[in-house]
C-alpha positions as CSV (number, residue, x, y, z in Angstrom):
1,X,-101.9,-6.5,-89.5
2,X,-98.6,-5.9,-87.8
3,X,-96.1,-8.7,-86.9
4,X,-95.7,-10.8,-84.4
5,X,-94.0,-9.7,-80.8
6,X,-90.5,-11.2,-81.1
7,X,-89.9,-11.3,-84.9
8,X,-89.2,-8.9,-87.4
9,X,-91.3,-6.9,-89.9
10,X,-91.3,-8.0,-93.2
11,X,-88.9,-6.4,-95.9
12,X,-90.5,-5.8,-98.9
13,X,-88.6,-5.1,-102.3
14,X,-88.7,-2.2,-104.4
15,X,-90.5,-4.7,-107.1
16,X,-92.8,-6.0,-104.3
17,X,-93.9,-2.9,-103.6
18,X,-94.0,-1.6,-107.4
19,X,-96.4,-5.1,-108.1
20,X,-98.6,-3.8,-105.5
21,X,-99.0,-0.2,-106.4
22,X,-99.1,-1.1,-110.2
23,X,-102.1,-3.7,-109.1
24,X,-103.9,-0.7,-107.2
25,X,-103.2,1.9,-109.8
26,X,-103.4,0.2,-112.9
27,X,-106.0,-2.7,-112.0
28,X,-107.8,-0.5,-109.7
29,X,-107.6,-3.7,-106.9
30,X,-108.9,-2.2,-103.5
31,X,-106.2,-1.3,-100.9
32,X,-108.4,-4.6,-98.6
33,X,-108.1,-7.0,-101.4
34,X,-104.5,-6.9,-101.6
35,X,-104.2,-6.4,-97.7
36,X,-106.2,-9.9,-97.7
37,X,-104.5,-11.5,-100.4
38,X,-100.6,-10.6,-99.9
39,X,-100.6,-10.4,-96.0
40,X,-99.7,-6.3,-96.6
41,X,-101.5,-3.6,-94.2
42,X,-103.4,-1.4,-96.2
43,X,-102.3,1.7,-95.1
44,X,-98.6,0.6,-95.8
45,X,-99.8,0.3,-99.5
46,X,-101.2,3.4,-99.5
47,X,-98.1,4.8,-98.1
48,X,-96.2,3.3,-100.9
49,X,-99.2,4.5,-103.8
50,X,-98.3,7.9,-102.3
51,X,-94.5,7.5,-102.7
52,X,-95.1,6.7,-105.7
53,X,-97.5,9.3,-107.4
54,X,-94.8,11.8,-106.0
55,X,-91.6,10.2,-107.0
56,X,-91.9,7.5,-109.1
57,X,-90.3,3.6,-109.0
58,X,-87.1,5.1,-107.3
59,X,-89.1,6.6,-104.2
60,X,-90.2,3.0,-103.6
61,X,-85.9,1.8,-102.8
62,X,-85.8,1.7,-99.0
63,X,-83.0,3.8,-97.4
64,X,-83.7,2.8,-93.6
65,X,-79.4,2.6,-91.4
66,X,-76.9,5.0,-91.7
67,X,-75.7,5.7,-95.1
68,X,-72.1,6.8,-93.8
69,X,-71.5,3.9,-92.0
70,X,-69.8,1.5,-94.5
71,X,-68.2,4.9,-95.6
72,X,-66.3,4.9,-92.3
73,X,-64.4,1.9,-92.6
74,X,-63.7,2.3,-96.6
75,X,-60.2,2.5,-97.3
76,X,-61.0,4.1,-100.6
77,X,-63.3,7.0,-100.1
78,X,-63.6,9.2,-103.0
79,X,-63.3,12.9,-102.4
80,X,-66.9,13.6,-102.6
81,X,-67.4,10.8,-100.0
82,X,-65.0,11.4,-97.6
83,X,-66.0,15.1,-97.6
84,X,-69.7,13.6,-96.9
85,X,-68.5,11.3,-93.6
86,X,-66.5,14.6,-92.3
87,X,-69.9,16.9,-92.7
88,X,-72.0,14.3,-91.0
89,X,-69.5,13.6,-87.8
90,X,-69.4,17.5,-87.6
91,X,-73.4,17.5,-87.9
92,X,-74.0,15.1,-84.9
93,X,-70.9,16.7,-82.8
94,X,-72.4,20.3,-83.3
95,X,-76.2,18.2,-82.5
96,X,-74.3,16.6,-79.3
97,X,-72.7,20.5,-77.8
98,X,-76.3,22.3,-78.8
99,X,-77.1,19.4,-75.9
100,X,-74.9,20.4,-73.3
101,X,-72.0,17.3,-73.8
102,X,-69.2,16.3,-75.8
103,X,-67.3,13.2,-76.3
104,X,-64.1,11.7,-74.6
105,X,-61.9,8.6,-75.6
106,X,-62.8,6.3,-78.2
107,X,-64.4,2.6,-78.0
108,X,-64.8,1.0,-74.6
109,X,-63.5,4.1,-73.0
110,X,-65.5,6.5,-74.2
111,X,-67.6,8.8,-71.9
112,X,-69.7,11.6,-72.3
113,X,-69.0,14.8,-70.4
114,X,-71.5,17.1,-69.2
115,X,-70.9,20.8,-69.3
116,X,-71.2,21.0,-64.9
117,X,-68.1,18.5,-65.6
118,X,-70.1,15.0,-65.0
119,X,-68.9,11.8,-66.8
120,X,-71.1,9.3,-67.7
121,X,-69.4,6.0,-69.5
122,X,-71.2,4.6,-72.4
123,X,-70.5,1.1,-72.0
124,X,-73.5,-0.9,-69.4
125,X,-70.1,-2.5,-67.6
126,X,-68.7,0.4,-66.3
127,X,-67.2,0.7,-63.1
């Protein structure tokens, strides 16, 4: 199965997925019927019968991208929320020293400083 070079993989819902589990489970439908039928690989319904047995419906929700990045440009952060976005940038700035660089300038400007004192510039453009 697999997609296409050049195009996207398929999103599948949190019902989707629930349909196809419940039709496994429930209807005891073989993992290659449904791959044949519903254009799903196998093994990524297995994955999701798996999620399932362990967590339930809610286990099923994807939670791919970064969860603090609408949190960033919120002008109205709750306490518990802001305190969240300040952990995480501390978390990948501690990750980015334990690497041997640290961050200058903002944006366009920003460059990445080695510990020997080398600056690389983030942007492909730079001079």
């Amino acid at each position: 199965m697999g997609t296409k070079k050049g195009t996207k993989p398929r999103k599948w819902s949190k019902e989707e997925k629930l349909k196809l589990v419940l039709l496994h489970l429930n209807d005891k439908v073989p993992l290659m019927q449904i791959e044949r039928e519903y254009s799903v690989s196998s093994g990524l319904v297995s994955t999701w019968v798996k999620k399932y047995l362990n967590g339930g419906e809610e286990s099923l929700v994807s939670r791919s991208g970064n969860p603090y990045a609408a949190l960033h440009t919120s002008k109205s952060l709750s306490e518990v929320d802001r305190l969240r976005l300040i952990v995480a940038k501390q978390e990948i700035e501690i990750a980015r020293l334990k690497k041997g660089y640290w961050v200058k300038g903002v944006g366009v400007n920003k460059e990445y400083v080695t510990g020997s004192g080398e600056n690389t510039r983030s942007s492909k453009n730079s001079k």
